[in-house]
N, C-alpha and C positions, 0 to 999 in steps of 0.2 A: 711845673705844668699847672692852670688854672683849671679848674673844676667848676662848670657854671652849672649853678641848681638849677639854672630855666632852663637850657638848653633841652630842644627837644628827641628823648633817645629812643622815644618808638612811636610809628605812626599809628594809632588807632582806626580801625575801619567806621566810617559813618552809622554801617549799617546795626553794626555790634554799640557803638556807642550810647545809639538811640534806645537799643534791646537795653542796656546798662541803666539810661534813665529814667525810662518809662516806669520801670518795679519802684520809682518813690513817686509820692502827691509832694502839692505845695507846701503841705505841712511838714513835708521831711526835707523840704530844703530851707537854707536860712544862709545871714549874709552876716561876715561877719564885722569886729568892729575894724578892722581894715579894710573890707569894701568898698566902702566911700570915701577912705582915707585921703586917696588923689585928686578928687574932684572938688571945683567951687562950690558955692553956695547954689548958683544957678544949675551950674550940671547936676546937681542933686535934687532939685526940680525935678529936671528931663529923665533922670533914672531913678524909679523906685524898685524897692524890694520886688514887690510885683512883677511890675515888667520887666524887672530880671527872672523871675521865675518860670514866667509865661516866656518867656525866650527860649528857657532850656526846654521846658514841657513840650513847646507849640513849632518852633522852627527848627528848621534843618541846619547845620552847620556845612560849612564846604572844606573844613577840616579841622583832623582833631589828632592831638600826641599827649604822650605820657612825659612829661617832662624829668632830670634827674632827680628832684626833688619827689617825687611821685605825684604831685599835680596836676591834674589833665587841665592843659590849653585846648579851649574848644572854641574854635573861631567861625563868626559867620558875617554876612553882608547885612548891611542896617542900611539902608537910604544911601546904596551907592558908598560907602564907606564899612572899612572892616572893622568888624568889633571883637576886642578878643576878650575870654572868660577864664579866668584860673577857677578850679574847682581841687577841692580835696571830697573825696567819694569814699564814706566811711559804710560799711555795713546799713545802721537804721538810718543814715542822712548824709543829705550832697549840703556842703560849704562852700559861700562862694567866697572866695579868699580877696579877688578883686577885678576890675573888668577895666579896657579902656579901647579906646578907638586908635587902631595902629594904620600906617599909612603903607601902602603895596608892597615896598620895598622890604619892608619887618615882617612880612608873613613867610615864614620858615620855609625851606625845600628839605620837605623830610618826605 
């Protein structure tokens, strides 16, 4: 039997998630050296630390789970396109582990 770390094994309520983010500032989140791992040279342009930060702090996701890894995937719409967000949510600070643009069919039925 496979055991996949991402898969996601509990659906987080919106409303509680945003309660969960709100208790840290910009300065307690941070990215790390995986974050940008995936991306070109250009897509690293279009996303900086910031505007990942401002995403978590400022928008609304349309859904969020605790992956088995304990990872929260927190996914939202970006210009008509889904953006998804791995985070590890430690005590003094949220990690973003890494983000990328998933297409309809990859956003979970949890």
């Amino acid at each position: 039997m496979s055991f996949d770390s991402t898969k996601i094994k509990k659906k987080v309520e919106i409303k509680d998630f945003i309660n969960i983010i709100k208790k840290y500032n910009a300065e307690q989140i941070e990215c790390t050296i995986h974050t940008f791992f995936r991306l070109s040279q250009k897509q690293r342009k279009i996303f900086t630390s910031e505007e990942l930060k401002n995403i978590l702090l400022k928008e609304t996701p349309f859904l969020v789970g605790i992956q088995n890894n304990d990872n929260y995937a927190v996914f939202y719409k970006q210009k008509e396109r889904n953006l998804k967000i791995i985070l590890v949510i430690e005590p003094r600070k949220v990690k973003i582990v890494t983000f990328y643009y998933i297409l309809e069919w990859q956003i979970p039925k949890i």
